[in-house]
C-alpha positions as CSV (number, residue, x, y, z in Angstrom):
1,X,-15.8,12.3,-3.9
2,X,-13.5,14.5,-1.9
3,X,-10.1,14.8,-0.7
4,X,-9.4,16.0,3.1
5,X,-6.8,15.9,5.6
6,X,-8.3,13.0,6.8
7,X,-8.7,10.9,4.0
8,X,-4.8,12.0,3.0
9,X,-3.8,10.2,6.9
10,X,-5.5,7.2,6.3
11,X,-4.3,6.8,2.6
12,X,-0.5,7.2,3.8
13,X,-1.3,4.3,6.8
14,X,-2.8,2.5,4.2
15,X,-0.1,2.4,1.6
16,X,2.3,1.9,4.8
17,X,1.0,-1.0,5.4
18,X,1.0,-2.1,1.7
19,X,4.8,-1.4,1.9
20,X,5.1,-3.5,4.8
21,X,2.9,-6.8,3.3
22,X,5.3,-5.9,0.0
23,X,8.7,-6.7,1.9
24,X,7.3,-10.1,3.9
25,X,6.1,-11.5,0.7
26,X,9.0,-10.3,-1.2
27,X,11.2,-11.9,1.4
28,X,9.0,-15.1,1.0
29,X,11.1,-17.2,-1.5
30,X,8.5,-20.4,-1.1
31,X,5.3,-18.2,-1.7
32,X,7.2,-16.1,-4.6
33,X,8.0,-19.7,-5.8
34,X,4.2,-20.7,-5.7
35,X,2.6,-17.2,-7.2
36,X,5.5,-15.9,-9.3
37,X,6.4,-12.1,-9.3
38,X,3.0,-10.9,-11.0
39,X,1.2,-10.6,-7.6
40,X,4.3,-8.4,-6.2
41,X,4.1,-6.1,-9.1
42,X,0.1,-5.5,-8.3
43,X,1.2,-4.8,-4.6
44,X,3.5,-1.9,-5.6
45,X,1.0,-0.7,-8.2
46,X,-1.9,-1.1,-5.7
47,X,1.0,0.9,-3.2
48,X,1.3,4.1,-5.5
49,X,-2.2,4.4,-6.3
50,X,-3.5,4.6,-2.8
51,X,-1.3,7.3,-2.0
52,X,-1.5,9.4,-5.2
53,X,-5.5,9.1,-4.8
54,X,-6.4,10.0,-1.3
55,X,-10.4,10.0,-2.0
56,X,-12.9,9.4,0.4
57,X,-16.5,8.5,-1.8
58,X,-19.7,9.6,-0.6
59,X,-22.1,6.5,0.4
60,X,-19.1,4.3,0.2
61,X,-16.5,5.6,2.6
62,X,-17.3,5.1,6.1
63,X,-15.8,7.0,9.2
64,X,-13.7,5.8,11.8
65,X,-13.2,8.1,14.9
66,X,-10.0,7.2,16.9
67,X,-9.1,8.9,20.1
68,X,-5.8,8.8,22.3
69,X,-3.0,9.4,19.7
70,X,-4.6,10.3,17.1
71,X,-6.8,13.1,18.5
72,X,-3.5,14.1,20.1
73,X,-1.9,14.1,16.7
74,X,-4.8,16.2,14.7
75,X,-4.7,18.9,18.0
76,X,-1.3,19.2,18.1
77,X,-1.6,19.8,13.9
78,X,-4.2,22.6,14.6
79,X,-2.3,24.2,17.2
80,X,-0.8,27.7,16.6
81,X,2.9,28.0,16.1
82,X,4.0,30.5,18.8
83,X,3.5,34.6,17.7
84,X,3.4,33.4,14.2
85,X,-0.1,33.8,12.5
86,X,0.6,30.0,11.1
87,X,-0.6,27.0,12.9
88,X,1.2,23.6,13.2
89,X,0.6,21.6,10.0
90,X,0.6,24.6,7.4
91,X,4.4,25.1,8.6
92,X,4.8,20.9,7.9
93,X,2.9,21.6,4.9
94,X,5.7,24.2,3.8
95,X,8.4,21.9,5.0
96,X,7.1,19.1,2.8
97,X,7.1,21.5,0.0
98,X,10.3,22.2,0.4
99,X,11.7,19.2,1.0
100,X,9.9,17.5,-2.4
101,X,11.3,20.8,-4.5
102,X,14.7,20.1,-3.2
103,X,14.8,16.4,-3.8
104,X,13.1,16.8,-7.5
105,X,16.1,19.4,-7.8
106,X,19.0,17.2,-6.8
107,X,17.5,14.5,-9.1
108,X,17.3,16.7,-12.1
109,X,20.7,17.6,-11.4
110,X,21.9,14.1,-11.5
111,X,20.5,12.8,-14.7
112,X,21.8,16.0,-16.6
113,X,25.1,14.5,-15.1
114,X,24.1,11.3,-15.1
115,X,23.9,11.6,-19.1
116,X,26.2,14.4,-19.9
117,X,28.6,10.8,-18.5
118,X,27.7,8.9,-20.6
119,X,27.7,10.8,-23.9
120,X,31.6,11.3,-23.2
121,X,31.8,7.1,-22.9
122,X,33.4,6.3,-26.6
123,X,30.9,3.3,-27.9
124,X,32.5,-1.0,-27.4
125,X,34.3,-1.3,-30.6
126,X,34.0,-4.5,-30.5
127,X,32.7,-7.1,-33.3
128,X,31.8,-10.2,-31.3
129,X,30.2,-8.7,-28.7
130,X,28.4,-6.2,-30.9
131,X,26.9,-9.4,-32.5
132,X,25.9,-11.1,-29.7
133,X,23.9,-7.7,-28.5
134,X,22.3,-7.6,-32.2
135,X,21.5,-11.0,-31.8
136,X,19.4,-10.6,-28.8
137,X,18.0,-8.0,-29.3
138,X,16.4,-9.4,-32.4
139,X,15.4,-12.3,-30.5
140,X,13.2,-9.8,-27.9
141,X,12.5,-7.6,-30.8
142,X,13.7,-4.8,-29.4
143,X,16.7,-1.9,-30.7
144,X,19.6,-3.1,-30.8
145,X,21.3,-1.2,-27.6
146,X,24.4,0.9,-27.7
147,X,27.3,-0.9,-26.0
148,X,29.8,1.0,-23.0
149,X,32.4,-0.3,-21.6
150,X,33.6,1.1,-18.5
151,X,35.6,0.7,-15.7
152,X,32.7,2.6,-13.4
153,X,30.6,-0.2,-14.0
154,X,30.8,-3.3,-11.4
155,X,28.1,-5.2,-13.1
156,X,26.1,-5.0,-16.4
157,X,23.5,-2.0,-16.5
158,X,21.1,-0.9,-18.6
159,X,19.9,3.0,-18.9
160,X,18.3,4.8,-21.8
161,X,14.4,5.6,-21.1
162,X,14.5,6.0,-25.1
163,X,16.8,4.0,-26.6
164,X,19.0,1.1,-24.7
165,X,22.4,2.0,-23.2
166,X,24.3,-1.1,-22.2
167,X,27.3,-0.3,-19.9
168,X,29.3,-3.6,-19.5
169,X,32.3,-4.2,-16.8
170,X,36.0,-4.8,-17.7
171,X,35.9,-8.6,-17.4
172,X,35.5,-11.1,-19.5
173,X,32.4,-13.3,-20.3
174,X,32.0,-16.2,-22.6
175,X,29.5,-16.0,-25.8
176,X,26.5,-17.7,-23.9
177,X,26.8,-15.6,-20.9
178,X,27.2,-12.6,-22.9
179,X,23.8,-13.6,-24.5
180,X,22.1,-14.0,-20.9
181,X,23.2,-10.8,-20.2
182,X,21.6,-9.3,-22.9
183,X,18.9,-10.9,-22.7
184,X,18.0,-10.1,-19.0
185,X,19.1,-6.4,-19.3
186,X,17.0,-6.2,-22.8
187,X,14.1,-7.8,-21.0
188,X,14.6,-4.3,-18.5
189,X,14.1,-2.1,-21.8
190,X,11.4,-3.9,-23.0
191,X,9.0,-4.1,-20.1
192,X,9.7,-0.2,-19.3
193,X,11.2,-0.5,-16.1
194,X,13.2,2.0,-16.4
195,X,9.7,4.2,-16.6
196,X,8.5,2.6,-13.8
197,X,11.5,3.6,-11.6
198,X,11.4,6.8,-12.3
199,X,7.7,6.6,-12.0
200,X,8.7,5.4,-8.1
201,X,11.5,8.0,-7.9
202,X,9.1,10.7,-8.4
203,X,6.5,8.8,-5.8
204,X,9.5,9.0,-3.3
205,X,10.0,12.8,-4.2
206,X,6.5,13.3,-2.9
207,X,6.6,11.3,0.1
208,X,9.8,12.0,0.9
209,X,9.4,11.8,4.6
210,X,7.7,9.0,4.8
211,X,10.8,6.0,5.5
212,X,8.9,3.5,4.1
213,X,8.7,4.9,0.2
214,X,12.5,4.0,0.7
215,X,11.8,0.3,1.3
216,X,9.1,0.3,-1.6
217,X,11.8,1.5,-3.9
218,X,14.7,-1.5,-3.1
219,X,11.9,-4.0,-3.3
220,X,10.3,-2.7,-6.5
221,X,14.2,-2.9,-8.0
222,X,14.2,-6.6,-7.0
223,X,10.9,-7.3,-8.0
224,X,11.9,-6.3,-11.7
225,X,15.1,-8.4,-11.6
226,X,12.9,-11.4,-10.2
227,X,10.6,-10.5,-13.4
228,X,13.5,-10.3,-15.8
229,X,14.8,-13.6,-14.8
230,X,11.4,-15.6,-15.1
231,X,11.0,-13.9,-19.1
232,X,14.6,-14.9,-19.8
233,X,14.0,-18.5,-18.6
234,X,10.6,-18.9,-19.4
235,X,10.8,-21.3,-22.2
236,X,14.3,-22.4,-21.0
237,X,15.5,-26.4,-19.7
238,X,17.4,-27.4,-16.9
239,X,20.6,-27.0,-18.0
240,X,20.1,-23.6,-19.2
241,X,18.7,-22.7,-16.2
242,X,21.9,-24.0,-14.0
243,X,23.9,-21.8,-16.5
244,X,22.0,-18.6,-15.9
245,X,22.5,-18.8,-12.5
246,X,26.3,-18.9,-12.4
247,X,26.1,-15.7,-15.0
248,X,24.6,-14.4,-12.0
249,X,27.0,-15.8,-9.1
250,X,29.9,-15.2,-11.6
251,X,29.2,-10.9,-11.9
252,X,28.4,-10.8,-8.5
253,X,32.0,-12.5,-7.2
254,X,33.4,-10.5,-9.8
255,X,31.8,-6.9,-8.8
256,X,32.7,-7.4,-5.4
257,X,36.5,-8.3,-6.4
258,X,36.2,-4.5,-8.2
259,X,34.7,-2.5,-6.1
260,X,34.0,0.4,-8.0
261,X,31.6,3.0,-7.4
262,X,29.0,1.9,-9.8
263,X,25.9,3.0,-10.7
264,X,23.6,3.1,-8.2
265,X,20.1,5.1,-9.5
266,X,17.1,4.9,-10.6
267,X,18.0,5.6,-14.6
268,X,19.8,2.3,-15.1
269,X,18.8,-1.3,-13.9
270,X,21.5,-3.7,-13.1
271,X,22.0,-7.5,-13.6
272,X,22.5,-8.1,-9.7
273,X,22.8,-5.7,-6.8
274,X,25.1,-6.0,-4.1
275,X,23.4,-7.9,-1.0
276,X,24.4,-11.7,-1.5
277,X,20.8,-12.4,0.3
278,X,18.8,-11.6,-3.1
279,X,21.3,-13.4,-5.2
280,X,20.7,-16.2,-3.2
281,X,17.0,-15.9,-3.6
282,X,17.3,-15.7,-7.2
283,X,19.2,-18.4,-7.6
284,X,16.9,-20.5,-5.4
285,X,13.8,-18.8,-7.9
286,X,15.8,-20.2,-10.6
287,X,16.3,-23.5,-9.6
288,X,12.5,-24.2,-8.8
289,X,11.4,-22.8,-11.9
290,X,10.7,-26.4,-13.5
291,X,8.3,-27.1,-10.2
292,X,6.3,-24.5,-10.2
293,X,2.9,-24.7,-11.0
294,X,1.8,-21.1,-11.4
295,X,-2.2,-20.8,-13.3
296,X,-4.8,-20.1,-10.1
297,X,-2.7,-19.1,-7.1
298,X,-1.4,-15.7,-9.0
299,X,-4.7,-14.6,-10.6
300,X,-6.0,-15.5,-6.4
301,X,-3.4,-13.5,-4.7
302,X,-3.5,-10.7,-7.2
303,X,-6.9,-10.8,-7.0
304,X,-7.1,-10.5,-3.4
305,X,-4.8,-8.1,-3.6
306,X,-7.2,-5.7,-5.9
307,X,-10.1,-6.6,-3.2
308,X,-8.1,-4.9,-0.4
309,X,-7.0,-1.7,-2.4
310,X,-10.9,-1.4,-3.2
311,X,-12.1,-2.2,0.5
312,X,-9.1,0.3,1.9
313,X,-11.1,2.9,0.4
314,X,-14.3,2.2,2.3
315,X,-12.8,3.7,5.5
316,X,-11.0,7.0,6.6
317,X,-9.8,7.5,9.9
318,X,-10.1,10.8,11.6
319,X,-10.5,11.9,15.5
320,X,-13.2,11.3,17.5
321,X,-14.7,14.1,19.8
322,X,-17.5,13.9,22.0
323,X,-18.4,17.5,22.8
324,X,-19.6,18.8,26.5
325,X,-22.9,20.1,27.2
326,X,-21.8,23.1,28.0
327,X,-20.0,23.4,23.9
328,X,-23.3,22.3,22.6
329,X,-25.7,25.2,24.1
330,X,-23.0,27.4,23.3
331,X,-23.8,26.5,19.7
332,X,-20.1,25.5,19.0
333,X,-20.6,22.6,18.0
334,X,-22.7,20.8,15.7
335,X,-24.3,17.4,17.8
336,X,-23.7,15.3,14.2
337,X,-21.6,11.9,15.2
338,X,-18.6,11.4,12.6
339,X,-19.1,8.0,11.8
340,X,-22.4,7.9,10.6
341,X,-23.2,11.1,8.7
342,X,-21.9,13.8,6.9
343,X,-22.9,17.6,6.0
344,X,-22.7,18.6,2.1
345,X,-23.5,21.5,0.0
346,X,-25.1,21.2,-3.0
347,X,-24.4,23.2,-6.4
348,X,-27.4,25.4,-6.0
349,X,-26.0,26.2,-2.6
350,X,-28.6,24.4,-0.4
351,X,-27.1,21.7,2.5
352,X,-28.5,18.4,2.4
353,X,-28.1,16.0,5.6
354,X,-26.4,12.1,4.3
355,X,-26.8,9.6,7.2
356,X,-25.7,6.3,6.5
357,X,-28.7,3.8,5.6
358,X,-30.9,6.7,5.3
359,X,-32.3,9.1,2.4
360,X,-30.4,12.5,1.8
361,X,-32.2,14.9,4.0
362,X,-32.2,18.4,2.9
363,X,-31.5,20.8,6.3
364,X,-31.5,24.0,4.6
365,X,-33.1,25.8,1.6
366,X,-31.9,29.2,0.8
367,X,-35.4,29.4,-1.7
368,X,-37.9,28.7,1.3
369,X,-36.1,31.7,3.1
370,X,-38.4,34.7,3.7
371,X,-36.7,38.6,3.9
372,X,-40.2,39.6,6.4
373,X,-38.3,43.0,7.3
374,X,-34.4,44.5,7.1
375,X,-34.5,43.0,10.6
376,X,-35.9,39.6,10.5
377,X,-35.5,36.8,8.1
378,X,-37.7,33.4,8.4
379,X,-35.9,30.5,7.7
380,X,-37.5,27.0,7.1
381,X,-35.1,24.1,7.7
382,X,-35.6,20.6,8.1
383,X,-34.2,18.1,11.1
384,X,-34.1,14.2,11.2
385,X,-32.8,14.6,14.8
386,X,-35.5,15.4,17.4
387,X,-32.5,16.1,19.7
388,X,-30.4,17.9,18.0
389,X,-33.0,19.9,16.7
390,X,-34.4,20.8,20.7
391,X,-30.7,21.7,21.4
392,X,-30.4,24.2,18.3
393,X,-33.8,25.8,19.6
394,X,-32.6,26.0,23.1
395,X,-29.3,28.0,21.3
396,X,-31.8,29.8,19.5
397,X,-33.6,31.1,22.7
398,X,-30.0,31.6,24.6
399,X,-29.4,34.1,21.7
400,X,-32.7,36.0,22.2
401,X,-31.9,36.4,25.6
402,X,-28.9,37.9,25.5
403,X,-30.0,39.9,22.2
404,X,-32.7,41.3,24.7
405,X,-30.6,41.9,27.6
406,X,-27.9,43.9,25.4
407,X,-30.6,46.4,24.6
């Protein structure tokens, strides 16, 4: 098990791709319909986890040599940067560096603010609604959350990675849709999404270069509302299903009449976001609820889903050279194809030889050396490759030669 520059590439295409499946089948109202949101939330995890573990496993992980761009791309990496004594992707490396420092900085700095706001927010002093907080968040057995009312916030939100925050909108709701609202932005606090943004936020601090991270984190934000409305109306009718959604068309007409600046972040979750497209989805989710017939096709999808993380990790891509003739005798090269074996050192410091559907074979063995003289060492090594074996003799005998004729 081993992590290289290599297996790093393919684990960033890999999770690219992930990212890109992610949006069409979070786009895909009929299929999200059929499956639920389960299967999504495996994608993103599935996501994360091929990029935070970039492994390549030894008799498991097989190599794929590509030439064209991606040769190009690993040359121009290795290629010196001018006068400096740096070469191409250590300067990149420092860049990325940089860039994750500075992002984790800014995004420090704005949850200090962030919550240095909202302990100057005087708490709702306000008895009803109080109540109908207290009453759901006994029904979701969950603290009963601290109620804000502000003119900042266009749309109910929920912050608080420890204890509930609730900051509510200056217009008015009616006793049931204030218990929907509770009850969906309660649902937030209880699953821990607000850990799992951040969890994402940090993921996009890391890969903040990659353009993509940005599209996992806007789908992973409407996943969790997609989530939060199934719990809410899980063991809900019809009717109360018809309401739920004008809750949600309702704050929506309403935000956009206000237009405030809101709170657009990753420490608080809101009840809808502004793009009428995912209301629309919801409220189409919402309205099939009572036909869908969810048992196999989430465990299938999420199990396929699980298959493909496991197989992605049975291939890394890296660039395929063919050396010359003329590289070989010159002993720069090793003549050792890429995609079918690989060189390791043991802990006792001997090399053994892995080539796929064959035993280990052991190359070198520092014990069998032999110190005949201060001049002259014999060495026994061992070859499975007749030859590449002749071609390291012939190097051997172009050394004498010139060892002779320098004399």
């Amino acid at each position: 098990m081993s992590i290289t520059p290599y297996s790093l590439f393919t684990a960033v295409l890999w999770s690219s791709a992930f990212i890109l499946l992610l949006y069409f089948f979070r786009k895909n109202t009929r299929l999200l319909a059929l499956t639920g949101v389960t299967p999504l939330l495996f994608l993103i995890l599935g996501t994360a986890l091929r990029c935070l573990f970039p492994i390549e496993f030894l008799h498991f992980t097989n190599v794929v040599g590509l030439e064209g761009l991606v040769a190009g791309l690993f040359r121009a990496l290795r290629a010196p940067l001018g006068q400096l004594p740096l070469q191409v992707w250590e300067v990149l490396l420092l860049v990325w560096a940089a860039g994750s420092l500075g992002l984790a900085a800014r995004t420090g700095l704005g949850a200090w603010k962030f919550h240095k706001k909202l302990r100057s927010y005087e708490p709702l002093e306000d008895s009803r609604i109080e109540r109908l907080a207290q009453q759901a968040a006994r029904e979701l057995d969950v603290p009963a959350p601290l109620l804000i009312q502000t003119l900042r916030a266009d749309t109910p939100v929920i912050a608080g990675l420890l204890r509930p925050v609730i900051l509510l909108p200056c217009y008015h709701y009616t006793d049931e849709e204030y218990r929907y609202v509770f009850l969906h932005e309660l649902c937030h606090w209880k699953n821990h999404d607000m850990w799992v943004k951040l969890f994402v936020e940090v993921f996009c601090i890391l890969f903040w270069w990659n353009p993509l991270v940005y599209l996992l984190k806007k789908d992973l934000a409407r996943a969790l509302e997609l989530k939060c409305d199934g719990a809410v109306l899980k063991h809900a009718g019809a009717q109360a299903a018809l309401d739920y959604q004008e809750v949600l068309v309702k704050t929506l007409v309403s935000s956009h009449k206000q237009k405030n600046k809101g709170f657009s972040s990753y420490r608080v979750t809101e009840l809808v976001s502004s793009q009428k497209e995912d209301i629309l989805q919801r409220v189409e989710l919402i309205l099939q609820a009572r036909q869908r017939h969810r048992k196999v096709a989430p465990l299938a999808l999420a199990g396929i889903m699980a298959l493909l993380l496991v197989c992605s990790y049975s291939v890394v891509v890296q660039p395929a050279y063919y050396p010359s003739m003329e590289e070989i005798t010159e002993g720069q090269y090793t003549p050792v194809t890429t995609w079918n074996s690989w060189l390791a050192q043991e802990s006792d410091g001997d090399y053994i030889l892995y080539c796929k559907g064959e035993e280990p074979i052991p190359v070198s063995d520092k014990t069998a050396g032999i110190m005949l003289d201060n001049n002259f060492v014999k060495l026994i090594a061992w070859y499975d490759n007749e030859w590449g074996y002749t071609n390291k003799i012939l190097d051997l005998m172009a050394y004498m030669h010139t060892a002779d004729q320098s004399r």
